[in-house]
PyMOL CGO cylinders between C-alpha atoms (Angstrom):
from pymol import cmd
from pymol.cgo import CYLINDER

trace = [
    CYLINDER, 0.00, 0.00, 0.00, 2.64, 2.06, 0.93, 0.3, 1, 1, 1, 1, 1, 1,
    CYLINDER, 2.64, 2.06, 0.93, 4.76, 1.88, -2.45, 0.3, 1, 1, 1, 1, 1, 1,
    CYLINDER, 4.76, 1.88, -2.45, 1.44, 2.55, -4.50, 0.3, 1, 1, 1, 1, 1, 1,
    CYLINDER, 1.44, 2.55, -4.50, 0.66, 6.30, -2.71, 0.3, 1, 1, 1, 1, 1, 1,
    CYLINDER, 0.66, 6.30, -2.71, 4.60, 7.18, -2.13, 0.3, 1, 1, 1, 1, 1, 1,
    CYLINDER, 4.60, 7.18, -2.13, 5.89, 5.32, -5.61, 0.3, 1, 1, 1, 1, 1, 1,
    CYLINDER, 5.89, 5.32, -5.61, 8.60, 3.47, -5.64, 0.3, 1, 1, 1, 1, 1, 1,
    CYLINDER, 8.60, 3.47, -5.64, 12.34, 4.83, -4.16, 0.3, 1, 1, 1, 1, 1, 1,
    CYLINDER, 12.34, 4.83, -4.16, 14.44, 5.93, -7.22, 0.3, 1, 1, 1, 1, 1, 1,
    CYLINDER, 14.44, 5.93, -7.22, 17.80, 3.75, -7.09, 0.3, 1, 1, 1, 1, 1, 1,
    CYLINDER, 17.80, 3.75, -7.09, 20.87, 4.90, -9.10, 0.3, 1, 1, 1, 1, 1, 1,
    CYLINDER, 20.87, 4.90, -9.10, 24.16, 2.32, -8.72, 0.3, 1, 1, 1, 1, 1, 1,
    CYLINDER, 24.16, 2.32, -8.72, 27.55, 3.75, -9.81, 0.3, 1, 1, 1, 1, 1, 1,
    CYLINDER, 27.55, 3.75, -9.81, 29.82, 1.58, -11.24, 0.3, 1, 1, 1, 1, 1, 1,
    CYLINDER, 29.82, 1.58, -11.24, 33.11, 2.41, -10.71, 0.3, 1, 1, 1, 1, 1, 1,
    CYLINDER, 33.11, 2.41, -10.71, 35.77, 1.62, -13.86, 0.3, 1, 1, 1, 1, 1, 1,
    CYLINDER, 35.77, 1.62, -13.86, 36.67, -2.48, -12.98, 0.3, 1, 1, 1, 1, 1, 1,
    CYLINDER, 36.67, -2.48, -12.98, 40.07, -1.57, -15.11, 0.3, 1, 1, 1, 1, 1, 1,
    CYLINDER, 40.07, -1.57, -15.11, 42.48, 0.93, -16.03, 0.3, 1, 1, 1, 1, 1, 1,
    CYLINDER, 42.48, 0.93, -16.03, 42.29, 1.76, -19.36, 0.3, 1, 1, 1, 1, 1, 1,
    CYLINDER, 42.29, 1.76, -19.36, 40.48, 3.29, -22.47, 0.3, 1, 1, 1, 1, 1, 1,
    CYLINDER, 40.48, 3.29, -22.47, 36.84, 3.32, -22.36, 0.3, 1, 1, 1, 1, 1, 1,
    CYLINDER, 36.84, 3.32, -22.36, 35.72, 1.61, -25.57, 0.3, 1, 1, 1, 1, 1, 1,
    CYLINDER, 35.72, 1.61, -25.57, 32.16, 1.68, -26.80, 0.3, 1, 1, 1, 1, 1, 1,
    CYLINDER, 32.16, 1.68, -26.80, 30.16, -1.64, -27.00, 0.3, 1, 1, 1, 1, 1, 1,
    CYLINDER, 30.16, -1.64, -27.00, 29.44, -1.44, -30.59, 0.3, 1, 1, 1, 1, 1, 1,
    CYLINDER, 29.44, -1.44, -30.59, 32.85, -1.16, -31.30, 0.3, 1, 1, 1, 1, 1, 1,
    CYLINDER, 32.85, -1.16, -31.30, 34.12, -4.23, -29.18, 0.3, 1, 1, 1, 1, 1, 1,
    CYLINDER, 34.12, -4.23, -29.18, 35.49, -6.75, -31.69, 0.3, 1, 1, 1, 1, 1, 1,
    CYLINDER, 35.49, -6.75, -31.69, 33.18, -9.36, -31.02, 0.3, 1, 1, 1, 1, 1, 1,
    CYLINDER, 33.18, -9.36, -31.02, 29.55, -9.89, -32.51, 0.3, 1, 1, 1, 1, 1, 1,
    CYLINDER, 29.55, -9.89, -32.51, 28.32, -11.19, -28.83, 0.3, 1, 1, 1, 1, 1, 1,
    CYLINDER, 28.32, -11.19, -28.83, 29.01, -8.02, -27.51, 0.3, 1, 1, 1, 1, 1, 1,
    CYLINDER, 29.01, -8.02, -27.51, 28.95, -5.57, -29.99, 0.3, 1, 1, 1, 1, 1, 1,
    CYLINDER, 28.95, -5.57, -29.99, 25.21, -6.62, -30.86, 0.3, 1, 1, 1, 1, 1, 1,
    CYLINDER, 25.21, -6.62, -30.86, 24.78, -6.40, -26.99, 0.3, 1, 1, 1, 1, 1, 1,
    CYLINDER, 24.78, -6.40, -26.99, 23.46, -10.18, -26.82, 0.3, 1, 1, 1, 1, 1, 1,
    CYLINDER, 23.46, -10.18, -26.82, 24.25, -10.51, -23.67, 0.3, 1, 1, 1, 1, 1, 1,
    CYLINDER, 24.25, -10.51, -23.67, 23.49, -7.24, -22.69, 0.3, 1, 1, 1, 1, 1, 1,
    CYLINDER, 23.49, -7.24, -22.69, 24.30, -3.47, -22.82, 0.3, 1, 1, 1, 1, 1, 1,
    CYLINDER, 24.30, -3.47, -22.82, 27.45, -1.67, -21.03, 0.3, 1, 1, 1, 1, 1, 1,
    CYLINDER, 27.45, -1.67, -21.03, 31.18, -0.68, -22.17, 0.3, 1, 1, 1, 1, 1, 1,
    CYLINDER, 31.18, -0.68, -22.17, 34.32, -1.80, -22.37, 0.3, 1, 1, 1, 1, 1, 1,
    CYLINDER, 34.32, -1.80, -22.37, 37.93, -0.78, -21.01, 0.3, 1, 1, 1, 1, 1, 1,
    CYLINDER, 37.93, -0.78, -21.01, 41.37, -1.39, -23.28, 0.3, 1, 1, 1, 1, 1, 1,
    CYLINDER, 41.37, -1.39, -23.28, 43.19, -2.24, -20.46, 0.3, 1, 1, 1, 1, 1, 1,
    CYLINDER, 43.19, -2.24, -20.46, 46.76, -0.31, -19.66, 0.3, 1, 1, 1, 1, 1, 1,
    CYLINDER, 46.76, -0.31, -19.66, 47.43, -3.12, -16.63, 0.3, 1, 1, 1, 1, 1, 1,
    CYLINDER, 47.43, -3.12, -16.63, 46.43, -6.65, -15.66, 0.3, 1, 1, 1, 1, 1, 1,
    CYLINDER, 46.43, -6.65, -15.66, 44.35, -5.36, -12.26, 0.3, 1, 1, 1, 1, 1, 1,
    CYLINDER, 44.35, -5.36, -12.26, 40.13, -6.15, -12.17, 0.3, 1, 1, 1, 1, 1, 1,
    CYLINDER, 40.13, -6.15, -12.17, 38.90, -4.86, -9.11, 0.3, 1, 1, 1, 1, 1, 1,
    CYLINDER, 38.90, -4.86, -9.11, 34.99, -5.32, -8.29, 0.3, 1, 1, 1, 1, 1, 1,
    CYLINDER, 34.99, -5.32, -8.29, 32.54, -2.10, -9.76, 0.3, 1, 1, 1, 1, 1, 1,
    CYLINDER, 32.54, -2.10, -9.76, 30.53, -2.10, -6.74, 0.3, 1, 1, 1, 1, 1, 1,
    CYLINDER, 30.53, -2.10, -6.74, 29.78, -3.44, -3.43, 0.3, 1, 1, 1, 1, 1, 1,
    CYLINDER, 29.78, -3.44, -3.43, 27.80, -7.28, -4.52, 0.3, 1, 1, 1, 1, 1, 1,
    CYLINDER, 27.80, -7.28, -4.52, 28.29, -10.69, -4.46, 0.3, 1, 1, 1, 1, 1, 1,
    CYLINDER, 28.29, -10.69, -4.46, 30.49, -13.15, -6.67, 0.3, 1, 1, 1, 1, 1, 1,
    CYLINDER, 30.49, -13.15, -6.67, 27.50, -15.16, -8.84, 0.3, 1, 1, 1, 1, 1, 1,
    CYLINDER, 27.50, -15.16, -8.84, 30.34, -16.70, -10.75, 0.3, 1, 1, 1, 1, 1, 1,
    CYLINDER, 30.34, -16.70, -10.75, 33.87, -16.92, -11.56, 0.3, 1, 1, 1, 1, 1, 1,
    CYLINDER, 33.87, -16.92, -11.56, 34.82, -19.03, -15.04, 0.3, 1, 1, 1, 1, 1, 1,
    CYLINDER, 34.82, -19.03, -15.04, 37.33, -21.95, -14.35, 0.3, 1, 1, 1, 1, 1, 1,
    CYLINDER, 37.33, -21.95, -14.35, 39.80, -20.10, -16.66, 0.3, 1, 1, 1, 1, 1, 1,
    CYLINDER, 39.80, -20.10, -16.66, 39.68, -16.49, -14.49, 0.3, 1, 1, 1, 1, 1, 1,
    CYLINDER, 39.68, -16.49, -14.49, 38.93, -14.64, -17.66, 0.3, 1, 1, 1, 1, 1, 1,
    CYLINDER, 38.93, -14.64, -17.66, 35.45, -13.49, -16.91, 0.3, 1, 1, 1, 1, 1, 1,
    CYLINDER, 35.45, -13.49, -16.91, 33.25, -13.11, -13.51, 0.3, 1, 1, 1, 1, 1, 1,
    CYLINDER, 33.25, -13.11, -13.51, 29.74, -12.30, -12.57, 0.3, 1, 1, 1, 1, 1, 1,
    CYLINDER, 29.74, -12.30, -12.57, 28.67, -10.04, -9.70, 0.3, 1, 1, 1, 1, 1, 1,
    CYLINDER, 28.67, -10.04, -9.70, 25.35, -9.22, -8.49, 0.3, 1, 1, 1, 1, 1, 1,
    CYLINDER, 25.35, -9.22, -8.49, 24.59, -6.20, -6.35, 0.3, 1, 1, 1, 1, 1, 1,
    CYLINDER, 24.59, -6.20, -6.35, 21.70, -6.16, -2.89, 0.3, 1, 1, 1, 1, 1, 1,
    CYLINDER, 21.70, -6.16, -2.89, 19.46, -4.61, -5.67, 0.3, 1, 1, 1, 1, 1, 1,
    CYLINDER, 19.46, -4.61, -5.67, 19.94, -7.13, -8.27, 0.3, 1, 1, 1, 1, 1, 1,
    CYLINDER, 19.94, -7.13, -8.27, 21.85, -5.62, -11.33, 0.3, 1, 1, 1, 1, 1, 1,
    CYLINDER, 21.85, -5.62, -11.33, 24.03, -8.58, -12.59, 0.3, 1, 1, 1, 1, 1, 1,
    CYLINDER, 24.03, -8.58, -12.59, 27.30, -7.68, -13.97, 0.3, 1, 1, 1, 1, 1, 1,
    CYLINDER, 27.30, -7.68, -13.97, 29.99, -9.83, -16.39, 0.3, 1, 1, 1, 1, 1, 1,
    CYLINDER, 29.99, -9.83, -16.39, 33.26, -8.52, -16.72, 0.3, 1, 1, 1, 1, 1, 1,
    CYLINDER, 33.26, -8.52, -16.72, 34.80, -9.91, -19.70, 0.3, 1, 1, 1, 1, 1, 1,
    CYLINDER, 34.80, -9.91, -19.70, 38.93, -9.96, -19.70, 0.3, 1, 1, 1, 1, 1, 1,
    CYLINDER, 38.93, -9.96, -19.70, 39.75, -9.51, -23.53, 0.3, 1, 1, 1, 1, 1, 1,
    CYLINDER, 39.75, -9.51, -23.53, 38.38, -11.58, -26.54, 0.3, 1, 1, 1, 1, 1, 1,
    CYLINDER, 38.38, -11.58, -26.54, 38.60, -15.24, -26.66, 0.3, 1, 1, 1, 1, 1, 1,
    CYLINDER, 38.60, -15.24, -26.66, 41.01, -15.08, -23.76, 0.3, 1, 1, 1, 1, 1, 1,
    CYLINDER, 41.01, -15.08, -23.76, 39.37, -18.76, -22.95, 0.3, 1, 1, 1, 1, 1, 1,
    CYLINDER, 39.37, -18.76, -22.95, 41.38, -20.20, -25.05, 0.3, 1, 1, 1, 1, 1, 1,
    CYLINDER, 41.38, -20.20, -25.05, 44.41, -19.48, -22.88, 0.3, 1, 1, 1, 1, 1, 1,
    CYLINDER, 44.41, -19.48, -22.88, 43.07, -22.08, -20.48, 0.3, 1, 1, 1, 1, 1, 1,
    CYLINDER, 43.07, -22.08, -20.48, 43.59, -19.64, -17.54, 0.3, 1, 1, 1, 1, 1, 1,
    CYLINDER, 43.59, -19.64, -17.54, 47.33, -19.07, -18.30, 0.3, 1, 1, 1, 1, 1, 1,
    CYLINDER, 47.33, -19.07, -18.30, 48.13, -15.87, -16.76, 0.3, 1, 1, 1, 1, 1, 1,
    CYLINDER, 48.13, -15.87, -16.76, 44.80, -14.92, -15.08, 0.3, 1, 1, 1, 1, 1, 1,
    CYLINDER, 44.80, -14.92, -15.08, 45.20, -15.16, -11.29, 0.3, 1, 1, 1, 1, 1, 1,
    CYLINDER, 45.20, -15.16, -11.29, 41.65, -15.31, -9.29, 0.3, 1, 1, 1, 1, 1, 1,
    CYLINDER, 41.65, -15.31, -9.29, 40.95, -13.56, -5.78, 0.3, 1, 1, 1, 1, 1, 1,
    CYLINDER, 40.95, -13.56, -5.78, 37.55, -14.37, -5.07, 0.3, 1, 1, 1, 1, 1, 1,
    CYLINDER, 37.55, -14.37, -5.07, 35.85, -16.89, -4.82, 0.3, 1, 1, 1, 1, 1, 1,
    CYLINDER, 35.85, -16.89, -4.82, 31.79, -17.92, -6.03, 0.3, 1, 1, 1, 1, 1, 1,
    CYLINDER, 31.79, -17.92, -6.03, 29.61, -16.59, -2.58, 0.3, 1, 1, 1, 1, 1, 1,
    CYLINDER, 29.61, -16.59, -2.58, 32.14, -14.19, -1.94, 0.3, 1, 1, 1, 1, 1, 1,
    CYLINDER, 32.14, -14.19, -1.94, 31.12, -10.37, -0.89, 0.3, 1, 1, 1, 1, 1, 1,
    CYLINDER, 31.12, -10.37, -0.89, 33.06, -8.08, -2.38, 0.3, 1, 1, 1, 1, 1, 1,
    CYLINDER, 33.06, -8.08, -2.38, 33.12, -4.10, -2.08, 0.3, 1, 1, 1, 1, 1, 1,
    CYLINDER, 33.12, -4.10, -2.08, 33.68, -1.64, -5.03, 0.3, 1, 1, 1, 1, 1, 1,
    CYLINDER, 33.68, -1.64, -5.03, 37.66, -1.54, -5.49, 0.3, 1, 1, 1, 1, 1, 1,
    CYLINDER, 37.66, -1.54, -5.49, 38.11, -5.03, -4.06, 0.3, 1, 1, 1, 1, 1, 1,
    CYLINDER, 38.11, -5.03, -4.06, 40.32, -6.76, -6.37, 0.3, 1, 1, 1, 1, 1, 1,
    CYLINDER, 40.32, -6.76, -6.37, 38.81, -9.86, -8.43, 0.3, 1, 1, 1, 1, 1, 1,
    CYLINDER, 38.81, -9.86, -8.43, 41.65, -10.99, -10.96, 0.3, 1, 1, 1, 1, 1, 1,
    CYLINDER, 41.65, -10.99, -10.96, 44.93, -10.30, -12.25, 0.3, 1, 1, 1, 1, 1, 1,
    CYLINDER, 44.93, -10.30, -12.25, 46.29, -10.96, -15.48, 0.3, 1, 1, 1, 1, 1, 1,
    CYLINDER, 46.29, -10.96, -15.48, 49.38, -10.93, -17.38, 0.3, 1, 1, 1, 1, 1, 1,
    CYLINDER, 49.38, -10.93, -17.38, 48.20, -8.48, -19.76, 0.3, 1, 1, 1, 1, 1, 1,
    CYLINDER, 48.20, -8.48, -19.76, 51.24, -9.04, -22.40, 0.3, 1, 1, 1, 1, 1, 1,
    CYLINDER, 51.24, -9.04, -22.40, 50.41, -12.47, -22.32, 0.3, 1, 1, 1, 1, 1, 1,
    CYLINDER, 50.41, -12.47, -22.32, 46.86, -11.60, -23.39, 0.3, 1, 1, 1, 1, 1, 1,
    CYLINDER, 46.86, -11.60, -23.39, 48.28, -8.90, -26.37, 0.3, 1, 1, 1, 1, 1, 1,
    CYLINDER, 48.28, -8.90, -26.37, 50.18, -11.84, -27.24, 0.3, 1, 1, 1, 1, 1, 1,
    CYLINDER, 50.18, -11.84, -27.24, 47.65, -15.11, -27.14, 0.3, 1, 1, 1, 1, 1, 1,
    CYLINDER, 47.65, -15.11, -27.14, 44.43, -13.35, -27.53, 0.3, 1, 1, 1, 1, 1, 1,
    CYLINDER, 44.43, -13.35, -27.53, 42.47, -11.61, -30.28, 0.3, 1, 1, 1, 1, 1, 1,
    CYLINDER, 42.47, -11.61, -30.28, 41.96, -8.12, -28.69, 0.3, 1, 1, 1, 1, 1, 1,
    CYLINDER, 41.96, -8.12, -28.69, 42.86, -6.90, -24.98, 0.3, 1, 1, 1, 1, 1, 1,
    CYLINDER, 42.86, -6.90, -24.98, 39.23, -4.83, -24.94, 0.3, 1, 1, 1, 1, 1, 1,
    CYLINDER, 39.23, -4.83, -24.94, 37.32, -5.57, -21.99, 0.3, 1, 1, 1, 1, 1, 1,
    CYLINDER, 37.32, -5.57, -21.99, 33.64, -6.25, -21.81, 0.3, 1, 1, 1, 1, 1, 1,
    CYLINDER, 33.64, -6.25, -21.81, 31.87, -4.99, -18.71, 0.3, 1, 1, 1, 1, 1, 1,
    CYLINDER, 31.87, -4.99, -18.71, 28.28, -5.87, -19.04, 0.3, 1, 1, 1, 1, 1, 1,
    CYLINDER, 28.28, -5.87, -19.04, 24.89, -5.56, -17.40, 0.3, 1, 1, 1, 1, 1, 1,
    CYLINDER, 24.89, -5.56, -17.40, 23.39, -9.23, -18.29, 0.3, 1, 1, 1, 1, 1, 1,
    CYLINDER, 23.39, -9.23, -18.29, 19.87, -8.38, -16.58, 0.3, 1, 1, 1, 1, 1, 1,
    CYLINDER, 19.87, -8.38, -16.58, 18.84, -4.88, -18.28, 0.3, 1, 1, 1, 1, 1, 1,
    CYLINDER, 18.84, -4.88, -18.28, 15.10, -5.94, -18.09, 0.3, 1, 1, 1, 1, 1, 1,
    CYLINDER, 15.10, -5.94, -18.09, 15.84, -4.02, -14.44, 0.3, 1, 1, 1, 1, 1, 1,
    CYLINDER, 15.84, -4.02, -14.44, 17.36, -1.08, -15.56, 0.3, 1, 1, 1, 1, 1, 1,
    CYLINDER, 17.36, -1.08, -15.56, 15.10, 2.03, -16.38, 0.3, 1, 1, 1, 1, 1, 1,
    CYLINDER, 15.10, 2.03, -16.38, 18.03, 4.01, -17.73, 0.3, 1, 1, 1, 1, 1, 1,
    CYLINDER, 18.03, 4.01, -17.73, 22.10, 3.82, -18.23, 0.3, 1, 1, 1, 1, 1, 1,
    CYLINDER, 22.10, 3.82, -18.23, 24.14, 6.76, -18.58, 0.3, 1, 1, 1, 1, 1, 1,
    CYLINDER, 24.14, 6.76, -18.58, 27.95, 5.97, -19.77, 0.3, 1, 1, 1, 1, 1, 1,
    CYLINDER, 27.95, 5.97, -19.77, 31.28, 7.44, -19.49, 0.3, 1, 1, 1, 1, 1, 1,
    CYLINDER, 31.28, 7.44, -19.49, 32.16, 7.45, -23.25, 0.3, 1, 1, 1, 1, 1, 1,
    CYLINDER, 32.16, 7.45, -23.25, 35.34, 8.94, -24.69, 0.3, 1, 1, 1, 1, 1, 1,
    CYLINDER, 35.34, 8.94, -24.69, 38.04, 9.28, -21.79, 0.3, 1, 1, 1, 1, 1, 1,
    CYLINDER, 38.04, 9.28, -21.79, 40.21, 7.24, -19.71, 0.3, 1, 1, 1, 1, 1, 1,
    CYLINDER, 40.21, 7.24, -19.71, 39.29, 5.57, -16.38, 0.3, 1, 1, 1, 1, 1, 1,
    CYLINDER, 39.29, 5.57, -16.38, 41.45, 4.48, -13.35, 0.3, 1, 1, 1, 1, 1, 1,
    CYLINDER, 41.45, 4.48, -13.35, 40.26, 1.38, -11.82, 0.3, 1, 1, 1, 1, 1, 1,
    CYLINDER, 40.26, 1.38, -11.82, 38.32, 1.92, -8.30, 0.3, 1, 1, 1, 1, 1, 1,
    CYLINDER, 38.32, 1.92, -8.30, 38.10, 5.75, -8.91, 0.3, 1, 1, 1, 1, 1, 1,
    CYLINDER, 38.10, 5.75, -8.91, 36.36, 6.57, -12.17, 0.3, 1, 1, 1, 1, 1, 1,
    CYLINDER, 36.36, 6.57, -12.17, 32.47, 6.02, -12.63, 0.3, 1, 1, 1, 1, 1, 1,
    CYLINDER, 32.47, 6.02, -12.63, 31.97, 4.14, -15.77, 0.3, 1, 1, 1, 1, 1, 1,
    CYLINDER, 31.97, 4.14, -15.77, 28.47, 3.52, -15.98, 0.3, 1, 1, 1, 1, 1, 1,
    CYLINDER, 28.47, 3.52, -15.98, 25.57, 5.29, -13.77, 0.3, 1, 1, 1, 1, 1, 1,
    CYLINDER, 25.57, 5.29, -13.77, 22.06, 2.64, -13.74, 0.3, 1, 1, 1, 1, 1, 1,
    CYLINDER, 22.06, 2.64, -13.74, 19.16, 3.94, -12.95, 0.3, 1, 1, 1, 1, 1, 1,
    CYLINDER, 19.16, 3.94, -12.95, 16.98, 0.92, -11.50, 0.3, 1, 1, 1, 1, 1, 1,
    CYLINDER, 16.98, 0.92, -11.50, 13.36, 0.28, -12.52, 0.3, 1, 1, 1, 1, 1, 1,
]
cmd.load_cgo(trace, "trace")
């Protein structure tokens, strides 16, 4: 009763910038999957160093068996992938060093992975970074940092307005 005469409480969730880097577009990420937002809409980072830290405060939903890629989900329930470079799988985990753990909590800034990132200019198709929402049926609105550079745990990268 109460949410139908007050409406419901406006939530906005910064996400900090996961990497240091160049912020790359998501049409212009060099993979169909992401470029054509399939699995959802955000940006990506060219990455200057091999440091992921966590965009916000959440939980670990899922970190893949080769450290390339994990899944956060925040209290609210925006669902995040970050993405370390294009068919980095294929490097079976070589050079990709985990710190969480599925289940873990994490804050924004906590460090996730590290990665040999000349290993990954030299084994993988592209260094660009996906950082995606996967669940944008709850987001009302998504304002992006476009254009600049960003400094991992400092920059916002993407501002979500909840539904």
């Amino acid at each position: 009763m109460l949410k139908k005469l007050f409406g419901k409480k406006e939530t906005l969730i910064d996400l900090i910038a996961p990497i240091t880097g160049k912020v790359v577009k998501m049409e212009d990420v060099p993979d169909p999957v992401f470029s054509q937002k399939m699995m959802g809409d955000g940006m990506a980072i060219e990455p200057t160093e091999g440091v992921v830290v966590s965009p916000v405060d959440g939980e670990i939903v899922q970190i893949f068996p080769t450290n390339h890629a994990v899944g956060l989900r925040t209290q609210s329930g925006l669902e995040i992938l970050i993405h370390i470079g294009m068919e980095t799988v294929a490097m079976n985990g070589e050079g990709f060093k985990s710190h969480v753990a599925q289940g873990d909590k994490v804050k924004a800034g906590d460090k996730l992975v590290t990665f040999d990132l000349e290993l990954v200019k030299e084994k993988a198709e592209s260094t660009i970074s996906p950082i995606v929402i996967t669940n944008f049926d709850v987001v009302d609105s998504l304002t992006k940092a476009e254009g600049i550079s960003v400094t991992r745990g400092e920059s916002v990268l993407l501002q979500v307005k909840m539904k």
